[in-house]
C-alpha positions in Angstrom: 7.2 -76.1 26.1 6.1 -73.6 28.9 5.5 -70.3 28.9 7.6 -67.4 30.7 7.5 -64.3 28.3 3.6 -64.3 27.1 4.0 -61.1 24.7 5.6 -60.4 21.7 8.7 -58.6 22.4 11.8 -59.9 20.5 14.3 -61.8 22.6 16.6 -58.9 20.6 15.1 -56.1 22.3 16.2 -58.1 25.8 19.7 -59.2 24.9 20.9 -55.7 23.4 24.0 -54.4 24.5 24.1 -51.5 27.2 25.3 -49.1 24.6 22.2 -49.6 22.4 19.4 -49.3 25.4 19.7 -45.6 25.0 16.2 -43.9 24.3 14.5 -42.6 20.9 16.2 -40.2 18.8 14.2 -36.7 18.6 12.2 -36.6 15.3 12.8 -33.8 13.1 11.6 -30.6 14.3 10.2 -28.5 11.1 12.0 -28.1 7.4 15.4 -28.7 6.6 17.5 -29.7 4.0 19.7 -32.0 2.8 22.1 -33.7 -0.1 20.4 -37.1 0.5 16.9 -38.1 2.2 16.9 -41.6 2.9 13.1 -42.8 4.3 13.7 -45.7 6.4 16.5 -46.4 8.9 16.2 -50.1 8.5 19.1 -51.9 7.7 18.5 -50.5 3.4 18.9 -47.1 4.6 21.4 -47.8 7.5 23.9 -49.5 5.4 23.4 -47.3 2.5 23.6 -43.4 5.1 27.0 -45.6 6.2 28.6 -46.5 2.4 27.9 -42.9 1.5 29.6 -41.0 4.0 32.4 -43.2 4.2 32.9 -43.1 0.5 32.3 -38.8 1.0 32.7 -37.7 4.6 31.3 -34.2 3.2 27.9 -35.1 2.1 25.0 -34.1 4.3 22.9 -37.3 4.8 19.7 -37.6 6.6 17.5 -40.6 7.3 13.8 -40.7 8.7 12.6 -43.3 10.6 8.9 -43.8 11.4 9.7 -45.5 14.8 13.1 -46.4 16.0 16.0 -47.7 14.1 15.8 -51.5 13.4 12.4 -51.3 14.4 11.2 -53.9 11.8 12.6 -56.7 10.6 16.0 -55.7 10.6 15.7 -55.5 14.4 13.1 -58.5 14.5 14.3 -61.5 12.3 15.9 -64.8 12.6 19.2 -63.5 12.4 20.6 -65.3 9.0 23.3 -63.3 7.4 23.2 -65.5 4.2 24.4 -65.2 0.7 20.5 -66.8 -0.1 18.4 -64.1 -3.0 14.6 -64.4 -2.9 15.1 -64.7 -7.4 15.9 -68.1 -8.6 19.1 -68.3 -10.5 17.5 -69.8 -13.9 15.3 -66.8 -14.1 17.9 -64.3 -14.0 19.8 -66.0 -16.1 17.2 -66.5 -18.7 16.8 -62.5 -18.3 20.4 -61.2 -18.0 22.6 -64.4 -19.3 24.8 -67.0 -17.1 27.8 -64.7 -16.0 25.3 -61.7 -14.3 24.0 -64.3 -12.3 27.0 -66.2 -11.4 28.3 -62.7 -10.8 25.0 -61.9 -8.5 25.7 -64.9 -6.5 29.1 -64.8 -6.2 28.8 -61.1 -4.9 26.4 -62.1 -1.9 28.5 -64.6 -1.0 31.5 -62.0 -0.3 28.7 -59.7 1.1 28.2 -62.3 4.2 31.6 -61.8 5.1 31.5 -57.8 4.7 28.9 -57.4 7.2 31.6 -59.3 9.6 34.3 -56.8 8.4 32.0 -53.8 8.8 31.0 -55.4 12.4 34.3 -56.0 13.8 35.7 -52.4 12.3 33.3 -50.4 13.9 33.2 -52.4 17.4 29.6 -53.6 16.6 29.3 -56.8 19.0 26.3 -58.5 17.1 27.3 -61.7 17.6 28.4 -62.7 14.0 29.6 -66.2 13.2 29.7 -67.5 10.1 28.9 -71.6 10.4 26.9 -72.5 7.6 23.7 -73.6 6.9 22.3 -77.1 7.4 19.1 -78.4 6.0 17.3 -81.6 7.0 15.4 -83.5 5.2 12.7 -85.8 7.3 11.1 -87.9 4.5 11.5 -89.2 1.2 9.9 -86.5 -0.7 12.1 -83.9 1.1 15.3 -85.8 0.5 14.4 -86.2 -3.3 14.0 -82.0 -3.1 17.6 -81.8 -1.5 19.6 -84.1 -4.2 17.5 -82.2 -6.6 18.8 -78.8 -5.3 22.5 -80.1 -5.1 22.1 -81.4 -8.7 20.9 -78.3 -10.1 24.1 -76.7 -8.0 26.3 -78.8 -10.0 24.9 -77.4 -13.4 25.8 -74.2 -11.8 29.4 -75.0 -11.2 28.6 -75.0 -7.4 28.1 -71.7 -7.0 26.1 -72.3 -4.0 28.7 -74.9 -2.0 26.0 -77.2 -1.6 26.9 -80.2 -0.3 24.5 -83.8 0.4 24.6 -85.1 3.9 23.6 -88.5 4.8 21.6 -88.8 7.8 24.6 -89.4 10.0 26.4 -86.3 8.8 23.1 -84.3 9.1 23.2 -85.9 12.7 26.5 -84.9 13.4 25.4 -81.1 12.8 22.1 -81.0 14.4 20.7 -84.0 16.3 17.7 -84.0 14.1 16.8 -87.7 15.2 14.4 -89.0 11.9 16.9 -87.1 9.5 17.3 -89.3 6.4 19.8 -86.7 4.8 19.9 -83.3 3.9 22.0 -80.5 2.2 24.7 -77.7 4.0 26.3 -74.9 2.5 28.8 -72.7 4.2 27.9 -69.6 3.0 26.1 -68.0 5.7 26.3 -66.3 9.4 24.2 -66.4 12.6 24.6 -63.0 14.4 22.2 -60.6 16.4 20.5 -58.5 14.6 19.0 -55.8 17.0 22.7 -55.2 17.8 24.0 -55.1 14.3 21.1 -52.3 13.7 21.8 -50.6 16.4 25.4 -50.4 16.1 25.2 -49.5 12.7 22.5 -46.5 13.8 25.5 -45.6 16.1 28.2 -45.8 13.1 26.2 -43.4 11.0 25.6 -40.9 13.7 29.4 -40.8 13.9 29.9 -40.3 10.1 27.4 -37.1 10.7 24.4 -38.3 9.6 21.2 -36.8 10.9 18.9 -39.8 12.1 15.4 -38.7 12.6 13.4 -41.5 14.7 9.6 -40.9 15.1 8.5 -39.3 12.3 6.4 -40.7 9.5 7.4 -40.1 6.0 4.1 -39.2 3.8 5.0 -38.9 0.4 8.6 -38.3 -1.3 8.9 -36.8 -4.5 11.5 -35.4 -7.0 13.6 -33.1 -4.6 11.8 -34.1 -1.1 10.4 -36.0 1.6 7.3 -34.5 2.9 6.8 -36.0 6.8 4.2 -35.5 9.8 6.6 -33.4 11.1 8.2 -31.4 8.5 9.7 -31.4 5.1 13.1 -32.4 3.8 14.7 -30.7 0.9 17.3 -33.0 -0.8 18.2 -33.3 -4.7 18.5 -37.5 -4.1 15.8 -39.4 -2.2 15.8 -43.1 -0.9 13.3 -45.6 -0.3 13.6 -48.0 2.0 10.8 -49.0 3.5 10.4 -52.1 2.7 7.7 -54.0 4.1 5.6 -50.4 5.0 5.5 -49.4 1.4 2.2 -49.7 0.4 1.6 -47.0 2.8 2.9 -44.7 0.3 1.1 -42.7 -2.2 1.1 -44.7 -5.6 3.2 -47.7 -3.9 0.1 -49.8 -2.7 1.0 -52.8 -5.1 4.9 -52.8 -4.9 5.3 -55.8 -2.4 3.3 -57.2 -0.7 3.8 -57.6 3.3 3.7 -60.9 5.0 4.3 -62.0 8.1 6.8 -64.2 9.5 6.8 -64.6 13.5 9.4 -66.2 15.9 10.0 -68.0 19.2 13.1 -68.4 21.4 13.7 -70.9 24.3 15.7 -69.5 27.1 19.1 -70.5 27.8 19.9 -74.2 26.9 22.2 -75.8 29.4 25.7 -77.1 28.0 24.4 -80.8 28.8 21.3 -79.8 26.0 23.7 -78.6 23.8 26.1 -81.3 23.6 23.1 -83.7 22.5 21.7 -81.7 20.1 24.9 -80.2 18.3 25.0 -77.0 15.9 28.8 -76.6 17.5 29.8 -73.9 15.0 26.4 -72.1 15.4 25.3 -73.5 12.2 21.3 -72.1 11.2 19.0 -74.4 10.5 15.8 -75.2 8.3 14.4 -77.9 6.6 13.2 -79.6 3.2 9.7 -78.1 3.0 7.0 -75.6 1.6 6.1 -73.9 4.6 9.6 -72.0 5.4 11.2 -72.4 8.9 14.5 -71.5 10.1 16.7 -71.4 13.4 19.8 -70.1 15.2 22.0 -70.9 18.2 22.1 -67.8 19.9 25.8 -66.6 21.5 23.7 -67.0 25.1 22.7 -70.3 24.2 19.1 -69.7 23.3 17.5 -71.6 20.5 15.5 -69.3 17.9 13.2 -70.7 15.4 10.7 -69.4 13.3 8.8 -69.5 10.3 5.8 -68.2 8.0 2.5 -69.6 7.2 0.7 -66.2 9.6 -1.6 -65.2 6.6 -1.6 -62.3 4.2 -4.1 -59.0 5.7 -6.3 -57.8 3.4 -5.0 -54.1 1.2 -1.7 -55.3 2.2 -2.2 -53.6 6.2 0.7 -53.5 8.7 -0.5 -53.5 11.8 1.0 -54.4 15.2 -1.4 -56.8 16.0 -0.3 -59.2 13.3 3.1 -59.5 15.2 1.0 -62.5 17.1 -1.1 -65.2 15.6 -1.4 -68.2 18.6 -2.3 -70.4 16.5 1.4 -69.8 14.5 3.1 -69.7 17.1 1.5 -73.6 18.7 2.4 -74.4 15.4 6.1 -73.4 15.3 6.6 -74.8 19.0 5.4 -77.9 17.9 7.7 -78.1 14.6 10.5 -77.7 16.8 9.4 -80.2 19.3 9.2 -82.7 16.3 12.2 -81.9 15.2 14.5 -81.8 18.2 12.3 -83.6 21.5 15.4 -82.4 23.7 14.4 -78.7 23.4 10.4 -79.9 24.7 11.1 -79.6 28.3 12.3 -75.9 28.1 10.3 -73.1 27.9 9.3 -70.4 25.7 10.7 -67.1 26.5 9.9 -65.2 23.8 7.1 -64.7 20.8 7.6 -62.1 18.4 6.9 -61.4 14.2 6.8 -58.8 11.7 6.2 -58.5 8.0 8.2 -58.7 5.1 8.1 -57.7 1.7 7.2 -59.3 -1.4 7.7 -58.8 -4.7 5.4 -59.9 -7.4 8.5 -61.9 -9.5 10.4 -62.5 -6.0 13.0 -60.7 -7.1 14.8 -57.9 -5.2 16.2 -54.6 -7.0 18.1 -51.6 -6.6 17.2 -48.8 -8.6 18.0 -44.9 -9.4 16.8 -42.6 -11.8 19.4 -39.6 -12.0 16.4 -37.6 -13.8 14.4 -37.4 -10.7 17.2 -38.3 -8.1 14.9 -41.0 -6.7 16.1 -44.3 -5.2 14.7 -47.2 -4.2 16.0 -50.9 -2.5 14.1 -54.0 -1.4 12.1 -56.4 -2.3 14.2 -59.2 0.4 11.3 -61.7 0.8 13.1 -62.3 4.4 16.6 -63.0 3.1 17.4 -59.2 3.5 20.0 -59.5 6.5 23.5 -59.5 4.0 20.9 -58.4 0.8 20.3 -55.1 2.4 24.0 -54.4 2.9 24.8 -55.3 -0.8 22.0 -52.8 -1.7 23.7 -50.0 0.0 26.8 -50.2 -1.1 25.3 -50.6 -4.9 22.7 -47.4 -3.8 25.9 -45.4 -3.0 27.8 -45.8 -6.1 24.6 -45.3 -8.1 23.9 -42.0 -5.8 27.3 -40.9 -6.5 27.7 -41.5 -10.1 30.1 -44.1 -9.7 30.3 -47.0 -12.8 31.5 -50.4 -10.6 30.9 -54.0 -10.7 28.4 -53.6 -8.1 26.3 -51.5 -10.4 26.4 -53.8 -13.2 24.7 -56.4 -11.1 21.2 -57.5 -12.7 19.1 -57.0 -10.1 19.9 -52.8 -10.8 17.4 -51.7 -12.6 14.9 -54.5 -12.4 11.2 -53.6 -11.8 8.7 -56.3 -10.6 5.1 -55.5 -12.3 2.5 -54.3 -9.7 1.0 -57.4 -7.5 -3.3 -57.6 -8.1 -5.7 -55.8 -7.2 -7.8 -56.8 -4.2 -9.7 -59.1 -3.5 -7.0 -61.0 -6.1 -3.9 -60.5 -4.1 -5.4 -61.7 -0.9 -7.0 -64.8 -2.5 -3.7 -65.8 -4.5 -0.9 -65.1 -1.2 -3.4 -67.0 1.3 -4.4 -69.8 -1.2 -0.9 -70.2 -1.9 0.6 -70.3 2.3 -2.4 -73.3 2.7 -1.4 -75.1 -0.4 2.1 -75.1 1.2 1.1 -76.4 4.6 -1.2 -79.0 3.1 1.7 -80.1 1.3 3.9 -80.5 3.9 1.6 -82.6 5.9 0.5 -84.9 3.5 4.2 -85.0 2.3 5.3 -85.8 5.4 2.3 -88.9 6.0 3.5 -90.7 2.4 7.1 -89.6 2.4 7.0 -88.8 -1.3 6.5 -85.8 -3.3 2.6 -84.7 -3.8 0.0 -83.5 -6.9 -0.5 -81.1 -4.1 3.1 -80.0 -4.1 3.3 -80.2 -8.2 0.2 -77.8 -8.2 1.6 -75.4 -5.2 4.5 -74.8 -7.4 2.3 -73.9 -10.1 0.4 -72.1 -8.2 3.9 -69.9 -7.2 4.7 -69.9 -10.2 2.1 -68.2 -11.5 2.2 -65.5 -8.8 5.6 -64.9 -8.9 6.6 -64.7 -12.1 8.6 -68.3 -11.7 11.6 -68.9 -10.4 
């Protein structure tokens, strides 16, 4: 694959819409105040400024945004709007019984098709489509991991719609040429997600919400949000920063951010496309450790990414770890592997950004109505639909509303503090080469690994198990 676009812009940024290439928002010029601070203008705060005022057109909302809306991974990712939670099923049930969790899953799985709703009702062209999710599986090992999964579905009275393929109907899908079968569910959407940030940004500004872009929150407390450029006076304050946490006071060990980076061809001809399938704009990923994941873009573009970029030391953010080469070889050659036809085109693209990570992988929504603080994330990357489920749950919480949404187990939860350095960086790292080794040597023997056995272990053990 050849190279056009040799920085790390997202191929988002380049295919907004002409209403959304306006310039920053002014930051907030001195003290104000507010009925409701929200710190982050993400798709968390976004979606939970936009519940709010539609549920009470009178409340004074404000949110502050360090950069520019949908500057991180809401505006950066691989744009899966999937009904997929970062907290394995058996856990929460062992935690909050087997009809919360049903109830969790069943709830995300509507939640993919409200962010269509909320997208086609406020004109917000990002692209949405909802055809599934197919995952290959390449060897033995990773075919033995997919009949595993669908089994464990069953148990679950297929709450998940997963479904085996054979490696003709896995071929029928995605031309994935030494597939020996693999698993699809229908419950998620490709879609755009700069646009869908941006046009929500756009829908909250027309609710009256005050969007403040450039200006760094510094601490928030009980009754305001003290910034670089002023401070905010508000009886309920909510965080949702996500992956830039840590750079809060007393929030250093609440997730931990790790990066996930991104390529994107340019546009496929229809000749390419016809060969290698995804007609219904199915995403893609396959049977492994080391997570990848890929779209067919409305323009035709195939995006694919994946982790395995490594975990920085004190949990740093920095934009510099948007590009690792050595990632990025690596990605281009996974998708090379995986579908030959796409190795003649080139490259437009390279791009990442961090997620965060919970020390039990599991995402929460909380509120104490003591304080009035809030707080949402927690994604581990599967944050597109998560993060609109959270607002609307953050809005009936904020206002004092008893609903099924707030009876939901992840409200409430609270993930114990990740370790202390040099811990945490020895435990994340250790665990994203475990993963990689496994894949390759999984790959070599077609059969599951010690070194696969031990990585889940070894996740276990960091995350609290799953």
């Amino acid at each position: 694959m050849s190279e056009v676009h040799g920085g790390t812009r997202p191929v988002w940024q380049d295919t907004l819409a002409d209403e959304d290439r306006a310039g920053p928002r002014p930051p907030i010029d001195g003290d104000t105040s507010a009925d409701v601070c929200i710190v982050g203008g993400g798709y968390t705060g976004l979606w939970t400024a936009y519940y709010l005022t539609r549920a009470d057109p009178s409340l004074d909302a404000v949110v502050l945004e360090a950069e520019t809306a949908g500057f991180g991974a809401s505006g950066r990712n691989g744009g899966w709007c999937s009904a997929l939670l970062p907290q394995g099923i058996d856990a929460m049930a062992r935690r909050h019984g087997r009809a919360a969790s049903l109830a969790m899953r069943r709830t995300m799985q509507r939640t993919v098709d409200e962010v269509g709703d909320v997208a086609a009702a406020e004109g917000i062209d990002c692209h949405w489509h909802k055809g599934g999710t197919v995952v290959v599986a390449r060897n033995q090992a990773q075919l033995q991991q997919a009949r595993a999964e669908v089994a464990h579905d069953l148990r679950w009275d297929g709450v998940e719609g997963l479904r085996l393929l054979d490696a003709r109907q896995v071929r029928e899908r995605l031309a994935v040429r030494d597939a020996v079968g693999g698993t699809w569910t229908p419950h998620c959407a490709a879609l755009h997600p700069a646009r869908l940030a941006r046009g929500l940004a756009r829908a909250v500004e027309s609710r009256g919400v005050r969007l403040f872009e450039g200006t760094t929150a510094l601490e928030l407390r009980p009754g305001e949000v003290r910034t670089d450029r002023g401070t905010v006076k508000a009886p309920l304050v909510v965080r949702a920063t996500e992956a830039w946490t840590p750079r809060l006071p007393g929030s250093r060990r609440d997730v931990v951010p790790v990066y996930s980076l991104v390529v994107a061809t340019e546009p496929l001809p229809g000749w390419v496309w016809s060969r290698l399938g995804l007609a219904d704009r199915e995403t893609f990923s396959e049977h492994r450790h080391v997570i990848v994941y890929g779209q067919r873009t409305a323009d035709d573009r195939l995006v694919f990414g994946g982790r395995g970029a490594p975990y920085h030391f004190g949990s740093r953010v920095r934009p510099a770890f948007d590009s690792e080469p050595s990632v990025f070889a690596t990605l281009e050659r996974a998708l090379a592997a995986m579908l030959p036809d796409v190795a003649p085109f080139a490259v437009t693209h390279r791009w990442g950004g961090p997620l965060g990570i919970a020390r039990d992988w599991h995402a929460a929504v909380r509120f104490d109505p003591a304080t009035g603080l809030a707080i949402a994330g927690g994604y581990v990357g599967d944050g597109v639909a998560t993060t609109n489920l959270a607002g609307r749950t953050l809005a009936d919480l904020l206002l004092g509303r008893s609903t099924p949404l707030t009876k939901l187990p992840w409200v409430g939860h609270r993930s114990r503090a990740w370790e202390p350095e040099p811990l945490r960086w020895l435990g994340v790292n250790a665990g994203l080469r475990l993963a990689a080794v496994a894949d390759a040597t999984e790959a070599r023997g077609g059969r599951a690994t010690l070194g696969s056995r031990a990585l889940g272990s070894l996740l276990g053990r960091l995350t609290g198990g799953s």
